[in-house]
C-alpha positions in Angstrom: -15.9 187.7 110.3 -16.9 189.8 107.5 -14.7 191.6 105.6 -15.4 194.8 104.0 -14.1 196.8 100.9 -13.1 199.2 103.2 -11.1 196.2 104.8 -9.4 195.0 101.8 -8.9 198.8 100.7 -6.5 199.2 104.0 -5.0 196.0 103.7 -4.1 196.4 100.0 -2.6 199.8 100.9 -0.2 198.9 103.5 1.1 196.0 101.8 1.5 198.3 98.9 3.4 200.6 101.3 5.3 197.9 102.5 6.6 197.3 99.1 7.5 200.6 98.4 9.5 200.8 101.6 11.4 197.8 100.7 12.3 198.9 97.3 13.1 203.0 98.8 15.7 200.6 101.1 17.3 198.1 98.6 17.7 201.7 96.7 19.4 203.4 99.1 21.7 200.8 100.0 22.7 200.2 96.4 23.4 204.1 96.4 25.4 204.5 99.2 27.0 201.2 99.6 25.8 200.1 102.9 23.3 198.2 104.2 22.9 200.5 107.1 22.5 203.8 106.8 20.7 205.3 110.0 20.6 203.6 113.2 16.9 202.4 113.1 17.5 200.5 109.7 19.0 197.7 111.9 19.3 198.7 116.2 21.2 195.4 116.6 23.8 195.2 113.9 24.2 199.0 114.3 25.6 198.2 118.0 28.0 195.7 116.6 29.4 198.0 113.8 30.0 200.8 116.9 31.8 198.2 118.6 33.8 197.4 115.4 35.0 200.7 115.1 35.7 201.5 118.4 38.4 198.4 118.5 39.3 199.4 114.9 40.2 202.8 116.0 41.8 201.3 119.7 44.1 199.5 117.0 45.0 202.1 114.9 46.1 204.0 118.3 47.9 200.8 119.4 49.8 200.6 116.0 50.4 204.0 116.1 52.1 203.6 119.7 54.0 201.1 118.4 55.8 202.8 115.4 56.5 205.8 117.9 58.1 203.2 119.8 60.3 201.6 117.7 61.6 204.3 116.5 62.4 205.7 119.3 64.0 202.4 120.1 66.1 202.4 117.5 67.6 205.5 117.5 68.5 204.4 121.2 69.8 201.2 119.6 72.3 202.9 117.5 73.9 205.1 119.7 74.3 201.6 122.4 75.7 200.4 119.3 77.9 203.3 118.8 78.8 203.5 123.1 79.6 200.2 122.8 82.3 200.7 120.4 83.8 203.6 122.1 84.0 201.5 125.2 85.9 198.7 123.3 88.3 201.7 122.3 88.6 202.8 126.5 89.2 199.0 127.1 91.6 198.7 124.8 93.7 202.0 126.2 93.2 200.8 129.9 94.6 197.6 128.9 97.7 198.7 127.3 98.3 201.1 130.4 98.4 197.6 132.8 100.8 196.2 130.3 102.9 199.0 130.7 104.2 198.9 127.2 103.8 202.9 126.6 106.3 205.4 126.9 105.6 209.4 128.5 104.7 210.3 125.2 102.3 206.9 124.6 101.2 207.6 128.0 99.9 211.5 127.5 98.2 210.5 124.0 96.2 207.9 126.0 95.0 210.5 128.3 93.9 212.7 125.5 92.2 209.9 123.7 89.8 208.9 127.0 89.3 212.4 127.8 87.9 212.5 123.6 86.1 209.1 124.4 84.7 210.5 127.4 83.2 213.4 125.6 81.8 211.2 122.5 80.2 209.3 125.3 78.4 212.2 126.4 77.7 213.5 123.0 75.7 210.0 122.9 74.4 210.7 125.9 72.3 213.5 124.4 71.1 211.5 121.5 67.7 213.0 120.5 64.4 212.4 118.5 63.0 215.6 117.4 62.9 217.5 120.7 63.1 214.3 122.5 66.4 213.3 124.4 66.2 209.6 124.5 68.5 208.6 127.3 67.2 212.3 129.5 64.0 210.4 130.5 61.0 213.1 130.6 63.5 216.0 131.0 63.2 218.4 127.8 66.4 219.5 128.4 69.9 218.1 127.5 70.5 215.6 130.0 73.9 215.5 130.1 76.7 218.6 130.7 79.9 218.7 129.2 81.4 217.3 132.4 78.8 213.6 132.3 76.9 215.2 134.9 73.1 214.2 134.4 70.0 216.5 134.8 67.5 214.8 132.9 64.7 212.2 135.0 65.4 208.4 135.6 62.0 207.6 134.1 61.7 205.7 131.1 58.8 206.9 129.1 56.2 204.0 128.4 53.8 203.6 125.6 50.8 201.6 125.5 50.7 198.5 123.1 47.6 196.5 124.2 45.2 196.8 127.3 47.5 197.2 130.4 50.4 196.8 128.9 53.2 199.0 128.2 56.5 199.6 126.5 59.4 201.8 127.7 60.7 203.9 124.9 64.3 204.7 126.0 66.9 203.5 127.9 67.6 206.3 131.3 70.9 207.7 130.7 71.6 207.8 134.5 71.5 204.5 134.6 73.3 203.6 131.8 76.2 206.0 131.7 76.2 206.8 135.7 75.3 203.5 137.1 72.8 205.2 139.0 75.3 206.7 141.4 76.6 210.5 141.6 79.5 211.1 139.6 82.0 210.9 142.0 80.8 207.1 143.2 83.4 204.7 141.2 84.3 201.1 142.2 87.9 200.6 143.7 90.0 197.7 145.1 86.8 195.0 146.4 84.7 196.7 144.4 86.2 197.6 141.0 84.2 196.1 138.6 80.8 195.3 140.1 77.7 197.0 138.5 76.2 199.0 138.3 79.2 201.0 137.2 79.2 204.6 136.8 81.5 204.6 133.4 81.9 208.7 133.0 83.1 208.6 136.4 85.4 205.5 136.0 87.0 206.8 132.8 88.0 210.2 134.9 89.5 207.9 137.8 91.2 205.7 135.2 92.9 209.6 133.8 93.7 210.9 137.3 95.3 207.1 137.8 97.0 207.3 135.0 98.3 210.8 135.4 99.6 209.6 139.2 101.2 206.4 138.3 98.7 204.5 140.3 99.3 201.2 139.6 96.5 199.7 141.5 93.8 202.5 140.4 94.6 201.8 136.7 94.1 198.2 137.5 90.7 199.1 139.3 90.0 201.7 136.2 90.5 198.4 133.9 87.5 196.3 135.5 85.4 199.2 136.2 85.6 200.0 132.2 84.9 196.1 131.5 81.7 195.8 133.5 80.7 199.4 132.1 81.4 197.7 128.2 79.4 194.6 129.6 76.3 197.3 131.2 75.8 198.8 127.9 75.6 195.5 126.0 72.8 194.4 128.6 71.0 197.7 127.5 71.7 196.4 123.8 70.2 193.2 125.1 67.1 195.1 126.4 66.4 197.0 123.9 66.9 194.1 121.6 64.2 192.4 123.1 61.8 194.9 123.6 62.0 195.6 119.6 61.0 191.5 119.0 57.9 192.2 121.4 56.5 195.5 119.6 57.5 193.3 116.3 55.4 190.8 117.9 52.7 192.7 118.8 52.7 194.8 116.0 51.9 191.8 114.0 49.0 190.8 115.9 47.4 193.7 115.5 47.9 193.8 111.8 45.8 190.6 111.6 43.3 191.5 114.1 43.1 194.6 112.9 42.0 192.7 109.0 39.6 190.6 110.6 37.9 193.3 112.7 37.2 195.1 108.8 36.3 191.8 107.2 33.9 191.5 109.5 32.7 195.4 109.5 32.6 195.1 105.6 30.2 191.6 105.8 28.1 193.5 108.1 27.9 197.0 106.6 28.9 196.4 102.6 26.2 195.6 100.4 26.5 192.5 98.0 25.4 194.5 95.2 24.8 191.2 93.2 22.4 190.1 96.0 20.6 193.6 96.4 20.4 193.7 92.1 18.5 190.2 92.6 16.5 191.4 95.6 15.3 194.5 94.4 14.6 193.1 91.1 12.3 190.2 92.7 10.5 193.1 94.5 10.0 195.4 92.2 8.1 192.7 90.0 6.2 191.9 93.1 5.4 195.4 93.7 4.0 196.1 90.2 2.0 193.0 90.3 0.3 194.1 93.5 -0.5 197.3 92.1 -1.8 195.8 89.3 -4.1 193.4 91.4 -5.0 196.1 93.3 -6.2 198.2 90.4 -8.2 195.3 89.2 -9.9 195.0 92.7 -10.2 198.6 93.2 -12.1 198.6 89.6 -15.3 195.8 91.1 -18.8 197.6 92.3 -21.6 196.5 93.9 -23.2 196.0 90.5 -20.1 193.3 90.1 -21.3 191.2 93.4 -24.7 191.4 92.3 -24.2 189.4 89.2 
């Protein structure tokens, strides 16, 4: 096959193109930082650094879930923590009443001290985040009146923490506080005692005992108020352990969260010691082609003739 001038002309000219497109690349990467700059600079990788940040940004949501959570956990924490003491307090009153040991003037004070404890346990009742009442479910409204009775929803809100899985945020205050029963529902005789107990309504049937001399419904008053003390701790204990998981969780999605980047930054980042060394090597290449090329450019037909 013979090759022409014209040949080696075109030849010499899209190598030299070639060279200038590499260097134009190296440059523009050094520039900007990245080895990729516009899709068609890499189709392949491209595709993998869109997958990258679409589980970046699925984390950052996920971690962002997670802090709403836990705070919203521990707000609900501290007032268990703070319903838990009061009820220690209502114990403590329903057990001196069984031991009989206070006179008419003992007896009214303890009346007037569960009818304050009642109240504080409402007032924790409508505990709230920012417009959010954390025992009142979805309900934007205060959950509870001044009477315990509850108007908020028995849905716990959930947030998502990983694919498919969720996280309640609160603790529903019907549940906890009502036992899940109207108000007026309170354990007595058999069933004094056994949860779920409706506490608001036990501490006003542990009063009007009280009040009456009832012997028996101050003795049914004291286990109802036990196994309300012992309902709140298991909401402690929930609570507890859903703050380990989103700990838990959390964590993992710091690290994956590092390792997804490290591997965006290999990907994307330019080693700017490499790409100095690079475009140094073709840059001398480049000049030496168009320095060849000027030299073969320069030949005539005089020169083959010789």
């Amino acid at each position: 096959m013979r090759i022409t001038p014209g040949m080696s002309a075109d030849n010499a000219i899209y190598n030299l193109q070639q060279g200038r497109t590499a260097i134009d690349q190296l440059q523009e990467q050094i520039a900007s930082g990245y080895n990729i700059n516009r899709p068609s600079d890499d189709p392949l990788s491209t595709r993998q650094l869109l997958d990258l940040q679409e589980q970046i940004a699925s984390g950052d949501q996920y971690s962002s879930n997670i802090t709403k959570a836990e705070t919203l956990l521990n707000v609900t924490n501290t007032s268990l923590s703070s319903m838990s003491d009061l009820m220690q307090q209502v114990k403590k009153i329903a057990g001196d009443m069984v031991a009989g040991t206070l006179d008419a003037a003992g007896t009214a004070s303890a009346v007037t001290n569960l009818t304050q404890l009642k109240s504080q346990l409402v007032d924790m009742g409508n505990t709230r985040l920012g417009d959010q009442y954390v025992f009142g479910g979805f309900s934007t409204s205060q959950p509870f009146s001044s009477l315990g009775v509850f108007s908020g929803t028995t849905d716990i809100p959930q947030v998502e923490i990983a694919p498919n899985s969720t996280v309640g945020t609160t603790v529903s205050g019907a549940d906890l506080l009502l036992g899940g029963k109207p108000q007026a529902a309170v354990g007595s005789g058999a069933t004094a005692g056994q949860g779920p107990v409706n506490i608001l309504g036990s501490i006003d049937a542990l009063i009007l005992a009280i009040n009456n001399k009832d012997s028996a419904g101050i003795l049914d008053g004291v286990k109802n108020v036990k196994a309300g003390a012992d309902q709140i701790t298991v909401a402690q204990s929930d609570v507890a352990g859903r703050l380990v998981r989103l700990d838990n969780m959390k964590s993992m999605i710091a690290n994956n969260q590092n390792t997804l980047k490290t591997v965006f930054g290999d990907i994307q980042n330019v080693d700017y010691a490499k790409a100095g060394v690079v475009l140094s090597q073709q840059t001398t290449a480049f000049n030496a082609a168009l320095s060849a090329t000027s030299k073969l450019s320069q030949l005539s037909l005089l020169d083959y003739m010789k």
